[in-house]
N, C-alpha and C positions, 0 to 999 in steps of 0.2 A: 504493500500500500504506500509503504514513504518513499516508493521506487516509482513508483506512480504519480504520487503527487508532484516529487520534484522535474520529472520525466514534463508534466504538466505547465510547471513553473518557467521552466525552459521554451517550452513551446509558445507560450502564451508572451515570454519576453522575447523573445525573436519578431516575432508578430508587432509587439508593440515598439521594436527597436527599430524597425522598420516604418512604419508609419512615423515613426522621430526623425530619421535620418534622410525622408523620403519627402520632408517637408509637410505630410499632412497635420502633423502636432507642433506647431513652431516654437523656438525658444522664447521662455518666458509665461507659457499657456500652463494655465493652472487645471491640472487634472481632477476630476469628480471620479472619488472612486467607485462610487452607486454607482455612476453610469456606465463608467468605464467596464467596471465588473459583467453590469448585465451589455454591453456591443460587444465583448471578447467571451462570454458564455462559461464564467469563473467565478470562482466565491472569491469572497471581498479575503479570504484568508488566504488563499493565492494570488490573488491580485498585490495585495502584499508583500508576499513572499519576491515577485513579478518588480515591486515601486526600488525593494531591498538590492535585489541581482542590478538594476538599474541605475542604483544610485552610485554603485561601486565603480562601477563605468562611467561613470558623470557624466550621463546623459540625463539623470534627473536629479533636484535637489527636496531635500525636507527640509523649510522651514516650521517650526515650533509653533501651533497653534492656529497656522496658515494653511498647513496642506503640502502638497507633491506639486511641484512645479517642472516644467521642460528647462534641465539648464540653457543658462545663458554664457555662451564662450567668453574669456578674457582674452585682451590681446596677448598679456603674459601667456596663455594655458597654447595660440596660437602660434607664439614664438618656439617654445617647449616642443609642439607638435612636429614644427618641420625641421625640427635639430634632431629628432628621431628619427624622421623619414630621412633626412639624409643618412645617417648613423645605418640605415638598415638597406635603404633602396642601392644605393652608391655601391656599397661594395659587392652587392647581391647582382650586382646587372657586371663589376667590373672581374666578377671570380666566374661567371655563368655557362654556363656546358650550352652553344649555340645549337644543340640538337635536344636540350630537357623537353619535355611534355609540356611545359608551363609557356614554351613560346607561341605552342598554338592557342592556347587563351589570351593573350597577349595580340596575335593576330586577331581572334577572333572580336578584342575587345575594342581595338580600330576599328574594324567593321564597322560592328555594332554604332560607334560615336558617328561614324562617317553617314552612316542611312537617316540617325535622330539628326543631324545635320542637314539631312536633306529635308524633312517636315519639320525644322526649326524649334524641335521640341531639346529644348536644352537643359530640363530637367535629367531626361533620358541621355542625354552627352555624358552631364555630369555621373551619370553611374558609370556609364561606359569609361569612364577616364579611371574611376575608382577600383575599377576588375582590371584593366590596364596593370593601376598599382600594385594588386593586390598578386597580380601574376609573377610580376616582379620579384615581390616577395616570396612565391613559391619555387622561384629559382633555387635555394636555399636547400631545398627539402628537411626546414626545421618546420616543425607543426606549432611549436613554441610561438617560435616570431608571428608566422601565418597568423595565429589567435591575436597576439600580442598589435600585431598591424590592424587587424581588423578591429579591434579596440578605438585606435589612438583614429581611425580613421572616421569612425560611428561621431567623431567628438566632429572634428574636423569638420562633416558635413552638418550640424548643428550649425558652423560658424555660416556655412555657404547659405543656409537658409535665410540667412540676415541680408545678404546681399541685395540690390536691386539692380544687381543685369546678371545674371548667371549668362549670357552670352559672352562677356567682354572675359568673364573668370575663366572660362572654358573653349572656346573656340581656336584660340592659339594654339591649345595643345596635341588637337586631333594631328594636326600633321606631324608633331614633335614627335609624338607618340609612335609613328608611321617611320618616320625617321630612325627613333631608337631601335625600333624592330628590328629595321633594317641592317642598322651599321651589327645588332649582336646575329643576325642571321648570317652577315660575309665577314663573323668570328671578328670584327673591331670592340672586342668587350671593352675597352680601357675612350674607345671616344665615346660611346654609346655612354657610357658612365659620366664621361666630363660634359655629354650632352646635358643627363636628366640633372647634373648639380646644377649646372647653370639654371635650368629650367624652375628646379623647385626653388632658387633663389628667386625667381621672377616672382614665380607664383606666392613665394611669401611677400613679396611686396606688394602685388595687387590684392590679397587678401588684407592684408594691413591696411592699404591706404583706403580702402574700400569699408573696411571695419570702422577706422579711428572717422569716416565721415558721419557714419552714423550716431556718434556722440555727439 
């Protein structure tokens, strides 16, 4: 039964991590757990269990009295974010076996950005860019980082939700990304690598500059 319940808790926080990270719960939005309880088909003592898995990932906060909230990213926690993604992506792309499994996700995640490109749905980009990254990381064949990425990333798109042009954040990269493919596909691990540094340098700037407007 406790194999069940938590089996449960999981299920129900994926779900919900998703609708966070997917923009339909934006940061700052104050959670009902009545309701929330009954739209996800969960007791309020999973749902719980559900707000607890979530806050550990700081994608939600408990304020005292107030309730469960969708965090709201700092630029500090933003700065943090891409010292890790270089820390993990960089060396993961410059050590990388140009024949792993993880490059056809990697293609396939170009794709994918290149088609939401073409119906101008840049919500659908921005994922595409995020399985791009996350492929990246599976170059590695640690399961570790993979979780560890997929974390720090959950946060990350919290910030992108704040944004108002997810075009201007995302469109630059579809080709970078085509780019990078390419240079670790004809075995350039080492420019492919000084490609994506530079790149997540940009991207931290435009996330920043883009962030501190909204204050």
């Amino acid at each position: 039964m406790t194999t069940d319940l938590t089996g449960l808790a999981e299920e129900t926080a994926s779900r919900l991590r998703n609708d966070i990270t997917g923009g339909a719960l934006p940061p700052g939005q104050r959670l009902s757990e009545t309701r929330l309880a009954a739209e996800l088909g969960v007791s309020r003592n999973t749902l719980r269990e559900v707000f607890r898995l979530l806050t550990r990932e700081g994608l939600l906060r408990h304020e005292p009295n107030r309730g469960v909230f969708v965090a709201v990213p700092s630029m500090a926690s933003i700065v943090d974010i891409y010292r890790v993604r270089r820390l993990i992506e960089v060396p993961a792309l410059a050590h990388a076996w140009p024949r792993h499994e993880a490059v056809a996700q990697m293609r396939l995640a170009v794709e994918k950005a290149r088609a939401a490109r073409e119906i101008q749905d840049w919500r659908m980009v921005g994922s595409a860019n995020m399985e791009f990254h996350a492929a990246i990381v599976a170059l590695t064949d640690s399961a570790r980082l993979q979780g560890f990425f997929a974390q720090i990333i959950a946060e990350l798109r919290l910030a992108f939700g704040l944004l108002d042009s997810p075009e201007r954040l995302h469109e630059p990269y579809i080709d970078r990304n085509a780019r990078i493919l390419d240079l670790l596909v004809e075995g350039q691990q080492d420019q492919a690598a000084a490609m994506l540094a530079g790149y997540l340098d940009e991207s931290e700037r435009v996330v920043l500059a883009a962030f501190a407007r909204l204050g």
